[in-house]
C-alpha positions as CSV (number, residue, x, y, z in Angstrom):
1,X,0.0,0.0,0.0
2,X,1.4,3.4,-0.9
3,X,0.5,6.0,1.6
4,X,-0.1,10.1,0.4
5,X,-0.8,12.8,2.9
6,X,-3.5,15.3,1.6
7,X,-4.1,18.9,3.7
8,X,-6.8,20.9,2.6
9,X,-7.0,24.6,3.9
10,X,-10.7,25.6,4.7
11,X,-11.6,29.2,6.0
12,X,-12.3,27.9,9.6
13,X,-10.1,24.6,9.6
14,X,-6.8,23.1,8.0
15,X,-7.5,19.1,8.0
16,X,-4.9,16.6,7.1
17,X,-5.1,13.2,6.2
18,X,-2.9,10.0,5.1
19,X,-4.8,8.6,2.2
20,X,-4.1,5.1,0.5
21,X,-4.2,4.2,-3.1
22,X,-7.2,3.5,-3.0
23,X,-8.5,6.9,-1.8
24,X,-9.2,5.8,2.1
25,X,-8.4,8.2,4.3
26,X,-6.8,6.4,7.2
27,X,-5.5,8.7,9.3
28,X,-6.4,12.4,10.1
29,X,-5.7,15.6,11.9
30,X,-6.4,19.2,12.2
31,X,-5.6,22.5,13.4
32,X,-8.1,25.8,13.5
33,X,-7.3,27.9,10.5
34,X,-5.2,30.9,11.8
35,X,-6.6,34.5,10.7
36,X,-3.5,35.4,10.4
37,X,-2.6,33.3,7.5
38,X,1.4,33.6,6.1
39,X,3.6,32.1,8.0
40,X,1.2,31.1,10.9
41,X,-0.7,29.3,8.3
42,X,2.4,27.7,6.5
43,X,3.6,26.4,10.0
44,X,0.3,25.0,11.4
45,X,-0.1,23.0,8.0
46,X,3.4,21.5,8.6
47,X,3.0,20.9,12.0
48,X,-0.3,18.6,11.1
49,X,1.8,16.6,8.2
50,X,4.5,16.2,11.0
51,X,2.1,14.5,13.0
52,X,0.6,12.1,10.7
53,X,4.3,11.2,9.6
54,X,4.9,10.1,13.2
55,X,2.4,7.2,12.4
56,X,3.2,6.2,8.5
57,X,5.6,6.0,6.7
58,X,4.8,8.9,3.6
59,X,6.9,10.2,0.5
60,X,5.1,12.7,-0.9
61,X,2.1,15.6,0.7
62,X,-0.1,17.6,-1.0
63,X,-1.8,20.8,0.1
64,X,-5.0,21.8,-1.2
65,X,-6.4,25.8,-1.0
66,X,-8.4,28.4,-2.3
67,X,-6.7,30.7,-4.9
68,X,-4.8,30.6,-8.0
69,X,-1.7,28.3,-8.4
70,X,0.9,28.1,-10.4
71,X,1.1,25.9,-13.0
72,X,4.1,24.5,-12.2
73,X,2.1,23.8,-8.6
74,X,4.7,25.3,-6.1
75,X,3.5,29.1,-5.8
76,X,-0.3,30.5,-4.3
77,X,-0.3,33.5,-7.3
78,X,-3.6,35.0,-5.5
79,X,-5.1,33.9,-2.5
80,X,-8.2,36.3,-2.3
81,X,-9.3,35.0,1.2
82,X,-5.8,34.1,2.9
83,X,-3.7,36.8,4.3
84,X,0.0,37.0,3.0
85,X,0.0,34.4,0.7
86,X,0.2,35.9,-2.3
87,X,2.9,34.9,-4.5
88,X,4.2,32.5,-1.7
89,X,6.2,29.8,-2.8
90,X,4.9,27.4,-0.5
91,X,6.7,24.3,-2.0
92,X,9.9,25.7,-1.0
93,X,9.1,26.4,2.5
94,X,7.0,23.4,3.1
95,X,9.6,21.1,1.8
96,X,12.0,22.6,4.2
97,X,9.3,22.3,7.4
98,X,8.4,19.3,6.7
99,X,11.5,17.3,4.8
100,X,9.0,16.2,1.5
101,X,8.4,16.6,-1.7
102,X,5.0,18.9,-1.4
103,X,2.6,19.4,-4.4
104,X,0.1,22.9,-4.2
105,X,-3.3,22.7,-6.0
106,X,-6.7,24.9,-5.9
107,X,-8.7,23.4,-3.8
108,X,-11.2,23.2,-6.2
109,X,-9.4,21.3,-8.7
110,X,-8.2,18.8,-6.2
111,X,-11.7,18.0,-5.1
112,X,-12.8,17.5,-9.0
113,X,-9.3,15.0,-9.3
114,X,-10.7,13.3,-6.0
115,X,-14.0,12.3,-7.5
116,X,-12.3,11.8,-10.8
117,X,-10.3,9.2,-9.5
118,X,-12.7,7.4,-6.4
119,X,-15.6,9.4,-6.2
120,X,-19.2,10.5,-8.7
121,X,-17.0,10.6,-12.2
122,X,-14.7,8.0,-11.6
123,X,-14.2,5.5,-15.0
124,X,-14.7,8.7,-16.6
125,X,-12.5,10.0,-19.1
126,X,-14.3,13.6,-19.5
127,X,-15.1,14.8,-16.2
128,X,-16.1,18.3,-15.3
129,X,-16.9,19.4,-11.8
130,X,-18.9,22.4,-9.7
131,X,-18.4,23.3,-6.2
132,X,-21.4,24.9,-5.5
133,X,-20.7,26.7,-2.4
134,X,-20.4,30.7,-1.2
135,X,-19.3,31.2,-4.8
136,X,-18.9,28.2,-7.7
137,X,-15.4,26.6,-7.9
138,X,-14.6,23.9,-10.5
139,X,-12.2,21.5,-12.4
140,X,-11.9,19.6,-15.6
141,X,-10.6,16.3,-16.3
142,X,-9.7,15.7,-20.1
143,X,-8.5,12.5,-21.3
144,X,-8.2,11.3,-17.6
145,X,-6.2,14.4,-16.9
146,X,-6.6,17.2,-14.7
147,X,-6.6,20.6,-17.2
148,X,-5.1,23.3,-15.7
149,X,-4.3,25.5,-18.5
150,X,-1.4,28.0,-19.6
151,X,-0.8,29.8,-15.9
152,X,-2.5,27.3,-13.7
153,X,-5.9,29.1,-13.4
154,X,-8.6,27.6,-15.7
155,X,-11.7,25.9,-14.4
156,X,-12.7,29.3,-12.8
157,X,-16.2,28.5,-13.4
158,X,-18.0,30.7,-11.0
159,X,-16.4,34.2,-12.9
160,X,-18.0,33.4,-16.1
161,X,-19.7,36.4,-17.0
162,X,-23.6,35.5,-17.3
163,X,-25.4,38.9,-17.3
164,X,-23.9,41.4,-18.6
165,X,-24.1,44.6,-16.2
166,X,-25.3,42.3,-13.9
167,X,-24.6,41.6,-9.7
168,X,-21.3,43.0,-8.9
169,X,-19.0,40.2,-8.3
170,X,-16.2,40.0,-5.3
171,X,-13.8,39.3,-8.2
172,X,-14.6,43.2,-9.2
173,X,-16.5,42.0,-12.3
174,X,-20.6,42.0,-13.0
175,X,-22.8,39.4,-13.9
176,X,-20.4,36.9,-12.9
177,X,-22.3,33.2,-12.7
178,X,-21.6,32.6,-8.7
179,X,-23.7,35.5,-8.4
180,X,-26.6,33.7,-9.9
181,X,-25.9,30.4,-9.2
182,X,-24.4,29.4,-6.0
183,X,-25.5,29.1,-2.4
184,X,-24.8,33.0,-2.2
185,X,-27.5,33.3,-5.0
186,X,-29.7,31.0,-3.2
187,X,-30.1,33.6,-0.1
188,X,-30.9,36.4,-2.3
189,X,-33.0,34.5,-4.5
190,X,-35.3,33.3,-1.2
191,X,-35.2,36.8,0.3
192,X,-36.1,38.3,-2.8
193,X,-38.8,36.1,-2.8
194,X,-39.6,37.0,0.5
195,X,-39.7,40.7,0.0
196,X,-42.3,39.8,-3.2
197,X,-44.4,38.0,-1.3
198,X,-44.5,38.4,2.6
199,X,-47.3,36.4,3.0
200,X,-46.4,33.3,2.8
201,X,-42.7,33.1,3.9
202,X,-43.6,33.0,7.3
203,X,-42.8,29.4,7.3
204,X,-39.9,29.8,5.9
205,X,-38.9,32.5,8.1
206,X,-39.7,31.0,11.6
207,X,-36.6,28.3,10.5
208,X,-34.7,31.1,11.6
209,X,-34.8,34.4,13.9
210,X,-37.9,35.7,12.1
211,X,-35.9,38.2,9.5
212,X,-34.7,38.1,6.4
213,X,-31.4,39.2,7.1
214,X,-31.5,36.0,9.6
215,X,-32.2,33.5,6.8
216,X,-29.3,30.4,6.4
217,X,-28.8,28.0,3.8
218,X,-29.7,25.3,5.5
219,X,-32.8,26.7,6.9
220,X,-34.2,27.1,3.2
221,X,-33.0,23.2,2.3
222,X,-35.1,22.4,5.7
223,X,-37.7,24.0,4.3
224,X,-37.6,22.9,0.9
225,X,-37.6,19.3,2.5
226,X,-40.5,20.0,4.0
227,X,-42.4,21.2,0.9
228,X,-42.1,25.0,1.4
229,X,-42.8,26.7,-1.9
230,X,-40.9,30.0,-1.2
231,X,-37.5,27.9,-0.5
232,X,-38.3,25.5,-3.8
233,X,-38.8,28.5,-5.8
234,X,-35.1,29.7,-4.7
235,X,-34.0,26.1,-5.6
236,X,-35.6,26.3,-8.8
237,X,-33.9,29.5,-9.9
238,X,-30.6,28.4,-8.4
239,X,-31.1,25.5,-10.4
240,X,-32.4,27.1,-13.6
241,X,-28.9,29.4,-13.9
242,X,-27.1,26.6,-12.7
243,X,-28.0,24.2,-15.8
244,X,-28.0,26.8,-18.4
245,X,-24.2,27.8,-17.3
246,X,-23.5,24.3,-17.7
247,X,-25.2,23.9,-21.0
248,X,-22.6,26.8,-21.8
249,X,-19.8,24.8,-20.3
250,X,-20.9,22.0,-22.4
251,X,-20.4,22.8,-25.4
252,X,-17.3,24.4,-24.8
253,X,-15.8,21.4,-22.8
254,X,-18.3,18.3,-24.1
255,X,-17.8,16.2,-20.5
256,X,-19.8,13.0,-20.5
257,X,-20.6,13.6,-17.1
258,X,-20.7,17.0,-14.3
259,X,-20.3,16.3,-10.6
260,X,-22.0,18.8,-8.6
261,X,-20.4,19.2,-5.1
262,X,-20.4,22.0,-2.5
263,X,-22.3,22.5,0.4
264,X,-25.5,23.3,-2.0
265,X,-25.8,19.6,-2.7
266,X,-27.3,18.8,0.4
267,X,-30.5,19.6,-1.0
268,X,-29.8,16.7,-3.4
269,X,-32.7,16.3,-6.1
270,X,-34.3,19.3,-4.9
271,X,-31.6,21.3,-6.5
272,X,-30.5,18.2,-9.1
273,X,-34.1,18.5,-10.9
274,X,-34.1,21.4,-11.9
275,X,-30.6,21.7,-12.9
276,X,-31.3,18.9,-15.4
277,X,-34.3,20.2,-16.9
278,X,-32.3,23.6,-17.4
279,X,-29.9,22.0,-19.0
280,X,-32.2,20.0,-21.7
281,X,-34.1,23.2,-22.3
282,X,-31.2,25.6,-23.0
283,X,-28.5,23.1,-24.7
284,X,-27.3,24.6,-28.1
285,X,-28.5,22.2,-31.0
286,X,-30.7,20.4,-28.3
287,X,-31.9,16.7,-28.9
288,X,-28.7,16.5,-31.6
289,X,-26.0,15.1,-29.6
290,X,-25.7,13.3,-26.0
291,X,-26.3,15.1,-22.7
292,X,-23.7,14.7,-20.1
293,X,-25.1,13.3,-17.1
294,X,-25.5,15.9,-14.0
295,X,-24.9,13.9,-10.8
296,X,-23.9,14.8,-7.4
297,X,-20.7,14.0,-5.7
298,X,-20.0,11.3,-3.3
299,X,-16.8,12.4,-1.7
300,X,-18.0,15.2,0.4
301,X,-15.7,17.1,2.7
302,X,-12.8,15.0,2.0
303,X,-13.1,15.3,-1.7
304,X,-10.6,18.0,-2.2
305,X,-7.6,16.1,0.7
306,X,-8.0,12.7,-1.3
307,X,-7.7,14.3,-4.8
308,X,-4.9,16.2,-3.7
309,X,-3.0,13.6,-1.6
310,X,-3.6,11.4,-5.0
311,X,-1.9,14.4,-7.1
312,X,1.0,14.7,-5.0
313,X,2.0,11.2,-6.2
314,X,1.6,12.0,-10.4
């Protein structure tokens, strides 16, 4: 068995784990997610591979984080929401902590190579992944590769712009498709709601303190669960921009499959449904050529530490 140790830096938590060839994790630990970031950050990440190396015997670890690498996956170009990171070459400095070989990847694109290789698109070839989250991450696989394009930055799904003039973007852009179709979107797609008609989101509201500005993501899957028709409206839209982007990405890509994973998926079918049925309606050339399949992921939380303790190996 050929051990990997896969760290993937979260906003609250860095967790670790030593992952086997066959993508079980058997081993973990974690630290809190220093606010600092820099060198704090660097430290606490070798500090957790250092303790998983005290109980196997590891050659190569791979860190997983939001932001833009470099394609030659040593340097964090940009990290938008890690302080002093940016243009850090953390291969250098981790390799020196730590005493290994260490492979950097976008978070993102290590959780689409994790379900690539043992998760929702695994036998396939053509693989293109959504992290439907705050904002929409992604990653293609092309001809059982991981693309990562000219400067290490493509699969920046959620930045597509999808509305021209549209919602300004934290990425300084408008219109940009996280804006429309992540779980960001989903809040302001139920509240607007809401504000249209007050009537009859009182269910919806008494999942949480009674205001708008109260409302969570998980209070409007609850409710959708139960049948709530203000929170399945704000699935529906999310849903409806979600499959037309794809429809987009499809026929710039052609995947055979799209694995949708994020926190969004919770709501399973509820968002799945209408995603599909966006996708059918607004395909170019519809009914002339396959559909890829839209499924969700199975990996959840440890999607993006196996696919990046599997990458440390290639």
């Amino acid at each position: 068995m050929v051990y990997s140790i896969g760290i993937d830096v979260g906003g609250t938590k860095v967790l670790g784990g030593v992952v086997d060839d066959h993508g079980k994790v058997v081993a973990t630990a974690r630290k809190d997610t220093p606010r600092q970031g820099g060198n704090s950050l660097t430290i606490a990440i070798a500090d957790i591979a250092k303790e998983l190396l005290d109980q196997f015997s590891v050659e190569t670890v791979g860190v997983s984080a939001a932001g833009f690498v470099s394609s030659d996956r040593k340097t964090m170009l940009a990290t938008p929401n890690i302080a002093d990171w940016n243009g850090v070459n953390l291969d250098a400095e981790l390799s020196e902590l730590i005493g290994l070989r260490v492979v950097i990847e976008n978070d993102a694109n290590a959780a689409a190579w994790g379900e690539a290789k043992f998760g929702a698109g695994r036998n396939q070839d053509h693989m293109m992944m959504l992290t439907v989250g705050t904002g929409i991450g992604g990653g293609i696989v092309v001809n059982g590769s991981l693309y990562r394009g000219a400067f290490g930055i493509a699969a920046e799904f959620g930045h597509l712009r999808v509305v021209p003039e549209g919602h300004l973007c934290g990425c300084g852009a408008r219109g940009c498709f996280e804006q429309y179709a992540s779980g960001n979107a989903l809040l302001r797609h139920a509240r607007e709601a809401i504000n249209a008609s007050p009537e009859i989101a009182r269910n919806l509201l008494s999942r949480g303190d009674g205001t708008v500005a109260g409302l969570t993501g998980q209070a409007i899957t609850e409710a959708a669960r139960a049948g709530d028709p203000v929170a399945l409206a704000a699935f529906n839209t999310t849903g409806q921009w979600l499959g037309a982007g794809i429809a987009s990405l499809s026929v710039l890509l052609d995947p055979s499959c799209v694995v949708i994973g994020g926190g969004v998926i919770d709501a399973g079918d509820i968002l799945l449904a209408p995603t599909r049925e966006s996708l059918q309606r607004n395909m170019p050339f519809a009914g002339k050529h396959p559909y890829p399949q839209i499924i969700a992921a199975e990996l959840g939380n440890e999607a993006g530490l196996v696919g990046v303790a599997d990458l440390a190996r290639l």
